[in-house]
N, C-alpha and C positions, 0 to 999 in steps of 0.2 A: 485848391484849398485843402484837398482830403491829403495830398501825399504833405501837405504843409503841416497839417495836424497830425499824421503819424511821427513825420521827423522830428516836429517838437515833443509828443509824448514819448518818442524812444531816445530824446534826448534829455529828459525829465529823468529817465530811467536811467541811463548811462551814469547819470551825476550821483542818481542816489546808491547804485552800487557804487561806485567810486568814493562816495563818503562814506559809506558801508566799511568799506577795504582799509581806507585811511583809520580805521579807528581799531583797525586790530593789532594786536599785537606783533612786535618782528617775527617772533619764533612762528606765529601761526600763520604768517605770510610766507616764509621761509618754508614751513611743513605744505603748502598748499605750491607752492612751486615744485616743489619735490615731486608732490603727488599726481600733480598735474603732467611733469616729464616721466613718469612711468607711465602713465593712462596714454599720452602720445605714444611713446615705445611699445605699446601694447599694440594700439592699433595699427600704427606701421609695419609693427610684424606682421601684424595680422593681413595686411596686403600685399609687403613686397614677399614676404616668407611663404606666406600661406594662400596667396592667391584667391582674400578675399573678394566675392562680387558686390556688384550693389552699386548704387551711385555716389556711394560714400567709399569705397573699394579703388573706384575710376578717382574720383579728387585727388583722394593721398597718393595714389599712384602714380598722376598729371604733376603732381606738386614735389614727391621724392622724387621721382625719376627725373622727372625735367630738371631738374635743380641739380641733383649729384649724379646722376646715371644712374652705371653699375656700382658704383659707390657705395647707393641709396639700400643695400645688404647690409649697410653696416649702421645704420643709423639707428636701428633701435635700440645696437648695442652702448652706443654712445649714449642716447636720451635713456637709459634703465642707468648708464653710469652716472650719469650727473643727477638722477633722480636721488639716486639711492646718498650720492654724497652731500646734496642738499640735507638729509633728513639724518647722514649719522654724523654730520660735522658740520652743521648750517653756520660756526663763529668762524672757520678757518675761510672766509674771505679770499683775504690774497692767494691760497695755495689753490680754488675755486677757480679764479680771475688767471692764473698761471695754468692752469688745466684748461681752459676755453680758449685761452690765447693759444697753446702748443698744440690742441688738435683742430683749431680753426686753418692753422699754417700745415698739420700734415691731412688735415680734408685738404685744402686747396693741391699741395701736392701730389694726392692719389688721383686724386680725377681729372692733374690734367695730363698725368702719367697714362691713366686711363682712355684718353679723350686724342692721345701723341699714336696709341695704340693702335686704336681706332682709325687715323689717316685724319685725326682733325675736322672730323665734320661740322659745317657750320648752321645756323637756325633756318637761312632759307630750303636745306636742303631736307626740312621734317622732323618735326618731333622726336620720331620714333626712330632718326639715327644718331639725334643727341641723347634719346634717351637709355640705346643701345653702348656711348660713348662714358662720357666724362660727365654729362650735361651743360647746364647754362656755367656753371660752376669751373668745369674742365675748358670749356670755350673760352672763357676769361682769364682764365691760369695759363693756355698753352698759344693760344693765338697770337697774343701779341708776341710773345718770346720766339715765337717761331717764323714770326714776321720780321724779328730783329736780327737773330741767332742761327737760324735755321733750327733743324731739326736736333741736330747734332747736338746745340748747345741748349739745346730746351730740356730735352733728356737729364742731363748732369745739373742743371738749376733747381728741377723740381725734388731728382734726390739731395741736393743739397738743402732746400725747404725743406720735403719732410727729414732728413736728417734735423734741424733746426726743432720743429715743430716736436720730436720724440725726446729733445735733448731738456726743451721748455716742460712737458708734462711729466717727464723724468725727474727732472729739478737736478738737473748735469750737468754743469762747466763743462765746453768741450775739453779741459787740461786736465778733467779727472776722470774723464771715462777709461782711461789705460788702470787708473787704482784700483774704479770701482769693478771692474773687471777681474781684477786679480785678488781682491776680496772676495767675489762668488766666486771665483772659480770652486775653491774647498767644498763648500755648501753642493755647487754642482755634483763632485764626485763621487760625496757623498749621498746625493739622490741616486745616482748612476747605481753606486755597489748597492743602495737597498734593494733597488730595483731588479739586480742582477741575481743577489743570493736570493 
């Protein structure tokens, strides 16, 4: 009857922030998401960068590593990016939804780039050589391809993915990447000579 009575009053509670939520505005739910992925970005740095301890240290650690691996270096640069585009262009929707799409496909294919590196380790063989790998993430991405493909063709899939995935957050037709190339080039050269006089 006690754990019956918590689960209802912490389900009393659930509802009423949820009516809470519901009644704010988009922009202020949209600025609290934003906020919310820099406070994550924060603290992940704050683990996988900085080696915080603690038992809060151990979680994020268990929860990035296991999931992307070696990866999981790059994640807080990802959540400070989506934070930050949350809060200076919270209307631009679809070009949001086209940035989570294109580096959900080039995460998938770093880690399992990462995880083919590695020799492929799998979950029974310990945490701590998935999380040295690709993680659960890389496992997922390279396993099966390499159970199909081999090794050989697993390799050229995943850069064809992340190829995919940088083309998606780029907003790049592969049939204009040759223009848009040749459009910076100028811009480049001109970085080059400032940089040289």
């Amino acid at each position: 009857s006690t754990w019956m009575g918590l689960a209802h009053a912490t389900g009393a509670v659930a509802r009423k922030v949820g009516d809470t939520g519901r009644d704010l505005e988009p922009e202020h739910r949209r600025d609290g998401v934003g906020l919310l992925l820099i406070a994550l970005a924060v603290v992940v740095a704050a683990r996988e960068w900085w080696g915080m301890p603690g038992a809060v240290g151990t979680v994020v650690h268990a929860v990035v590593a296991g999931t992307f691996g070696k990866i999981g270096y790059a994640v807080p640069l990802v959540l400070l990016a989506f934070g930050i585009r949350m809060l200076r262009a919270p209307q631009e929707d679809a070009a949001t939804s086209r940035a989570a799409v294109g580096t959900t496909a080039l995460a998938f294919a770093a880690c399992g780039l990462a995880h083919v590196t590695a020799g492929i380790p799998t979950p029974p063989e310990g945490a701590e050589g998935m999380r040295a790998a690709g993680g659960i993430i890389g496992f997922l991405a390279s396993s099966p391809l390499e159970a199909a493909v081999s090794v050989y063709g697993t390799v050229p899939l995943l850069l064809l993915l992340g190829l995919f995935g940088l083309l998606v957050i780029t907003a790049t037709p592969l049939h204009q990447v040759p223009d848009r190339l040749r459009a910076s080039a100028p811009e480049t050269k001109g970085v080059v000579r400032g940089l040289v006089s």
